[in-house]
N, C-alpha and C positions, 0 to 999 in steps of 0.2 A: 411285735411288742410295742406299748407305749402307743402314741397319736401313729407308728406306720400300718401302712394295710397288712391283713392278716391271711394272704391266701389259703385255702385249704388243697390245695394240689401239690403233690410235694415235687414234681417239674418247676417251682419255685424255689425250691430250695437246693438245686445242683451246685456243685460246684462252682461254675460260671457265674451262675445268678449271683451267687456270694461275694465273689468276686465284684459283679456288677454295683451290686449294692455298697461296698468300700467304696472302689474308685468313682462312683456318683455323691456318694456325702463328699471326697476330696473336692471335685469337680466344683460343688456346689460352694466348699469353704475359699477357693482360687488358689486348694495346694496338688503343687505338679507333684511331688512326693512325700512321704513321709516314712517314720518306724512306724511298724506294726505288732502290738504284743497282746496278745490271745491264749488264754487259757481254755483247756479242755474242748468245747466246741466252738469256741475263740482260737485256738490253736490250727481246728479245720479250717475256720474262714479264714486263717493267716495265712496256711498251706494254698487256698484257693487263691488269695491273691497272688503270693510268687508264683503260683501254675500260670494264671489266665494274664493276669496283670504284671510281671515282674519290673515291667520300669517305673511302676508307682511308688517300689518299696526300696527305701534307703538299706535296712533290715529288718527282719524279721525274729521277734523272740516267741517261743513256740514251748506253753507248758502243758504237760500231759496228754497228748494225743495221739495213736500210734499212726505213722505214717506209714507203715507199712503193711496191716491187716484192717486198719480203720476202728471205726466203734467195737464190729463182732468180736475184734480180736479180746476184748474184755468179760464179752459175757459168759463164756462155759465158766472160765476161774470164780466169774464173778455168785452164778448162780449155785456152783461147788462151794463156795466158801460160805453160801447162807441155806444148805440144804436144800436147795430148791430143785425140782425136777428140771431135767432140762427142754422141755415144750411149755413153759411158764412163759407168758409174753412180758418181755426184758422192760417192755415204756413205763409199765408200773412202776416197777422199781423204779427208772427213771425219776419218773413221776414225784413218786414220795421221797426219794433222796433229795429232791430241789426242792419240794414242799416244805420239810426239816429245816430248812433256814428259815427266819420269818420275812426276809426278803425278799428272797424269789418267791416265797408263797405267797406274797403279795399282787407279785407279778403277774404269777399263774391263775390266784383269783381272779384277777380283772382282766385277764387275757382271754383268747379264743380256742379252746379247749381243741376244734376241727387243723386248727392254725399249728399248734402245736403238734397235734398226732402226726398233721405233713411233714411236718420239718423234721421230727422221728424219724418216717419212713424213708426219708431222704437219706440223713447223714447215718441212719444205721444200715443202710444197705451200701453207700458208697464205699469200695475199695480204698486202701491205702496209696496215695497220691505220690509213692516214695520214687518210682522211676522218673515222675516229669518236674519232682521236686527238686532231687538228685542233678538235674539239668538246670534250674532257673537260672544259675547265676545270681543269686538273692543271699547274702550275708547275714548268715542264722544264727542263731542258740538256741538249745534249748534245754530244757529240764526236767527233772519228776520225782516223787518222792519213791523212795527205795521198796516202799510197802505198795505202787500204787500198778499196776499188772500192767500199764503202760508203762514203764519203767524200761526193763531190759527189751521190749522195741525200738524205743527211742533212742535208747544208746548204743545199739545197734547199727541203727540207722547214721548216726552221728559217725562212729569208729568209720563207718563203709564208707561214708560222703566227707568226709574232715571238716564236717560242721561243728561246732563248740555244742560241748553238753555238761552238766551239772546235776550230781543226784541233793534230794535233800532227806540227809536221813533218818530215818524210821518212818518216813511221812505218807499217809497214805493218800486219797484222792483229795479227799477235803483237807488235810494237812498239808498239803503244795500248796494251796488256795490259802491256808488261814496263816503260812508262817511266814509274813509278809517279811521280817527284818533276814532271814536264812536266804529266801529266795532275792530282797534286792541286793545286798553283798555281789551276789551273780553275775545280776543285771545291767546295775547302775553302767560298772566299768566299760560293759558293753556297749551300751546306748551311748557311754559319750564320747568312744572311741571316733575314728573319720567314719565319717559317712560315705563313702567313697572308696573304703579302703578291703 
Protein backbone atom coordinates (compact mmCIF):
# COMPACT_ATOMS: atom_id res chain seq x y z
CA UNK A 1 0.00 0.00 0.00
CA UNK A 2 1.08 3.59 -0.45
CA UNK A 3 4.89 4.52 -2.01
CA UNK A 4 5.78 0.45 -0.53
CA UNK A 5 6.23 -2.37 -3.01
CA UNK A 6 3.42 -4.33 -3.85
CA UNK A 7 4.39 -8.05 -4.43
CA UNK A 8 1.98 -10.30 -5.99
CA UNK A 9 3.20 -13.64 -4.32
CA UNK A 10 1.59 -14.04 -1.40
CA UNK A 11 5.13 -16.04 0.16
CA UNK A 12 5.19 -12.16 0.94
CA UNK A 13 2.93 -11.98 3.00
CA UNK A 14 3.58 -14.99 5.77
CA UNK A 15 3.63 -14.33 8.87
CA UNK A 16 7.33 -13.79 9.26
CA UNK A 17 7.42 -11.45 6.50
CA UNK A 18 4.95 -9.36 8.72
CA UNK A 19 6.72 -9.44 11.17
CA UNK A 20 9.77 -8.47 9.24
CA UNK A 21 8.24 -5.61 7.88
CA UNK A 22 7.42 -4.07 11.73
CA UNK A 23 10.62 -4.67 13.22
CA UNK A 24 12.33 -2.94 9.82
CA UNK A 25 10.13 0.37 10.07
CA UNK A 26 11.45 0.08 14.19
CA UNK A 27 14.78 -0.53 12.84
CA UNK A 28 14.72 2.29 10.47
CA UNK A 29 12.96 4.92 13.29
CA UNK A 30 16.20 3.79 16.00
CA UNK A 31 13.25 2.10 18.29
CA UNK A 32 14.58 -1.17 20.03
CA UNK A 33 10.76 -1.56 21.09
CA UNK A 34 7.66 -0.42 21.27
CA UNK A 35 3.40 -1.19 21.85
CA UNK A 36 1.87 -2.54 19.03
CA UNK A 37 -2.07 -2.13 18.34
CA UNK A 38 -3.73 -3.69 15.31
CA UNK A 39 -7.01 -4.10 14.31
CA UNK A 40 -8.46 -7.04 12.31
CA UNK A 41 -5.59 -7.66 9.87
CA UNK A 42 -3.64 -5.29 12.11
CA UNK A 43 -4.37 -7.75 14.87
CA UNK A 44 -2.61 -10.74 12.57
CA UNK A 45 0.50 -8.55 12.09
CA UNK A 46 0.47 -7.92 15.80
CA UNK A 47 0.13 -11.68 16.45
CA UNK A 48 3.13 -11.97 13.87
CA UNK A 49 5.26 -9.80 15.81
CA UNK A 50 4.84 -11.49 19.36
CA UNK A 51 5.34 -14.93 17.30
CA UNK A 52 8.67 -14.08 15.29
CA UNK A 53 9.74 -10.88 17.09
CA UNK A 54 8.62 -10.84 20.71
CA UNK A 55 11.40 -8.67 22.08
CA UNK A 56 10.37 -5.88 20.01
CA UNK A 57 6.97 -5.57 21.64
CA UNK A 58 6.44 -3.80 24.95
CA UNK A 59 2.76 -5.06 24.45
CA UNK A 60 0.49 -5.87 22.22
CA UNK A 61 -3.30 -4.80 21.89
CA UNK A 62 -4.94 -7.09 19.44
CA UNK A 63 -8.87 -6.13 18.03
CA UNK A 64 -10.91 -8.58 16.19
CA UNK A 65 -8.86 -11.37 15.06
CA UNK A 66 -9.34 -15.04 15.78
CA UNK A 67 -6.09 -16.50 16.97
CA UNK A 68 -7.18 -19.41 16.94
CA UNK A 69 -8.98 -20.51 13.59
CA UNK A 70 -7.60 -17.34 11.81
CA UNK A 71 -9.57 -15.45 9.01
CA UNK A 72 -11.58 -19.01 7.92
CA UNK A 73 -12.91 -19.17 11.13
CA UNK A 74 -15.21 -16.13 10.09
CA UNK A 75 -16.31 -17.08 6.79
CA UNK A 76 -19.20 -20.14 6.79
CA UNK A 77 -21.12 -17.70 9.87
CA UNK A 78 -20.11 -14.87 7.62
CA UNK A 79 -21.43 -16.28 4.28
CA UNK A 80 -24.62 -17.91 6.37
CA UNK A 81 -25.61 -14.69 7.62
CA UNK A 82 -25.77 -13.01 4.04
CA UNK A 83 -27.25 -16.06 2.23
CA UNK A 84 -24.69 -16.86 0.33
CA UNK A 85 -23.62 -20.35 -0.94
CA UNK A 86 -20.89 -21.73 0.64
CA UNK A 87 -18.24 -22.08 -2.65
CA UNK A 88 -18.73 -18.18 -3.27
CA UNK A 89 -15.04 -16.72 -3.19
CA UNK A 90 -14.96 -14.84 0.40
CA UNK A 91 -12.15 -11.77 -1.27
CA UNK A 92 -15.20 -10.35 -2.86
CA UNK A 93 -16.89 -9.68 -0.05
CA UNK A 94 -13.75 -8.76 1.35
CA UNK A 95 -13.21 -6.63 -1.20
CA UNK A 96 -16.49 -4.63 -1.23
CA UNK A 97 -16.69 -4.42 2.61
CA UNK A 98 -13.35 -2.23 2.48
CA UNK A 99 -14.50 -0.57 -0.65
CA UNK A 100 -17.83 0.79 1.59
CA UNK A 101 -15.56 3.01 3.47
CA UNK A 102 -14.46 5.95 1.28
CA UNK A 103 -11.14 5.49 2.66
CA UNK A 104 -9.97 2.36 2.06
CA UNK A 105 -11.72 2.63 -1.22
CA UNK A 106 -9.39 5.10 -1.96
CA UNK A 107 -6.61 2.95 -1.01
CA UNK A 108 -7.84 0.12 -3.00
CA UNK A 109 -8.32 2.33 -6.15
CA UNK A 110 -4.72 3.40 -6.22
CA UNK A 111 -3.41 0.12 -5.14
CA UNK A 112 -2.24 -3.10 -6.94
CA UNK A 113 -5.23 -5.14 -7.34
CA UNK A 114 -2.49 -8.62 -7.94
CA UNK A 115 -0.88 -7.12 -4.46
CA UNK A 116 -3.90 -7.43 -2.76
CA UNK A 117 -5.35 -10.84 -3.98
CA UNK A 118 -1.64 -12.09 -2.44
CA UNK A 119 -2.06 -10.83 0.67
CA UNK A 120 -5.69 -12.60 0.71
CA UNK A 121 -4.38 -15.66 -0.19
CA UNK A 122 -1.93 -15.28 2.60
CA UNK A 123 -3.73 -14.26 5.75
CA UNK A 124 -6.93 -16.28 4.56
CA UNK A 125 -5.17 -19.47 4.40
CA UNK A 126 -2.82 -18.95 7.61
CA UNK A 127 -3.95 -21.00 10.71
CA UNK A 128 -4.52 -19.38 14.05
CA UNK A 129 -1.12 -18.55 15.65
CA UNK A 130 -2.80 -19.33 19.29
CA UNK A 131 -0.19 -22.20 20.44
CA UNK A 132 3.03 -19.97 19.55
CA UNK A 133 1.13 -17.02 20.85
CA UNK A 134 0.07 -18.51 23.86
CA UNK A 135 4.04 -18.98 24.51
CA UNK A 136 5.55 -15.39 23.44
CA UNK A 137 5.80 -13.89 26.59
CA UNK A 138 4.13 -10.60 25.02
CA UNK A 139 1.75 -8.70 27.46
CA UNK A 140 -1.72 -8.54 25.56
CA UNK A 141 -5.22 -7.29 25.28
CA UNK A 142 -7.47 -7.79 23.52
CA UNK A 143 -11.12 -7.11 22.18
CA UNK A 144 -14.20 -7.37 19.92
CA UNK A 145 -17.57 -6.47 19.49
CA UNK A 146 -20.06 -9.03 20.99
CA UNK A 147 -21.96 -9.22 17.34
CA UNK A 148 -18.48 -9.64 15.57
CA UNK A 149 -17.89 -13.90 14.96
CA UNK A 150 -14.45 -13.29 16.22
CA UNK A 151 -15.80 -12.50 19.35
CA UNK A 152 -16.18 -15.84 21.40
CA UNK A 153 -12.48 -16.89 19.84
CA UNK A 154 -10.88 -14.41 21.25
CA UNK A 155 -12.23 -14.61 24.52
CA UNK A 156 -11.55 -17.84 24.54
CA UNK A 157 -8.38 -17.67 23.65
CA UNK A 158 -7.86 -14.79 26.51
CA UNK A 159 -9.95 -17.13 29.45
CA UNK A 160 -7.25 -20.17 28.29
CA UNK A 161 -3.85 -17.77 28.09
CA UNK A 162 -4.89 -15.04 31.20
CA UNK A 163 -4.47 -12.44 28.50
CA UNK A 164 -6.74 -9.28 29.36
CA UNK A 165 -9.88 -9.16 27.09
CA UNK A 166 -12.82 -6.69 26.57
CA UNK A 167 -16.09 -7.19 24.62
CA UNK A 168 -17.76 -4.03 23.12
CA UNK A 169 -21.32 -4.35 23.10
CA UNK A 170 -23.62 -5.11 20.37
CA UNK A 171 -20.67 -4.23 18.06
CA UNK A 172 -20.16 -5.79 15.15
CA UNK A 173 -16.89 -5.91 12.71
CA UNK A 174 -17.10 -2.30 11.64
CA UNK A 175 -18.62 -1.22 15.16
CA UNK A 176 -15.23 -2.35 17.16
CA UNK A 177 -13.49 -0.05 14.46
CA UNK A 178 -15.98 2.86 14.55
CA UNK A 179 -16.55 3.13 18.50
CA UNK A 180 -13.50 4.59 19.17
CA UNK A 181 -14.53 6.31 22.69
CA UNK A 182 -16.15 2.27 24.11
CA UNK A 183 -12.90 0.72 22.75
CA UNK A 184 -10.21 3.57 24.23
CA UNK A 185 -11.94 3.32 27.89
CA UNK A 186 -10.13 -0.43 27.28
CA UNK A 187 -7.20 0.63 26.14
CA UNK A 188 -5.83 3.71 27.35
CA UNK A 189 -5.40 2.05 31.01
CA UNK A 190 -3.52 -0.46 29.37
CA UNK A 191 -0.94 1.17 27.19
CA UNK A 192 -0.12 3.26 30.18
CA UNK A 193 0.27 0.76 32.55
CA UNK A 194 4.60 -0.45 33.06
CA UNK A 195 5.79 -1.51 30.19
CA UNK A 196 7.77 -4.18 31.77
CA UNK A 197 5.18 -5.40 33.92
Amino acid sequence: MGASDAPQDPAAYTLERRADYVTSVLDDVGADKAAFWGYSLGALTGYAVAVHAPGRLTRLVAGAFDPIGGFRSAIGPTLRHLGLPADVDPYQLVKQGAAAEPAQAAVIDSGDLGAFRANYEAFSHEPGPHAELAACGVTMLMYAGTADPWHDPMRTFARHTGVGFFSVPDADHQGGWNRSADVLSGVLPFLAGDPDA
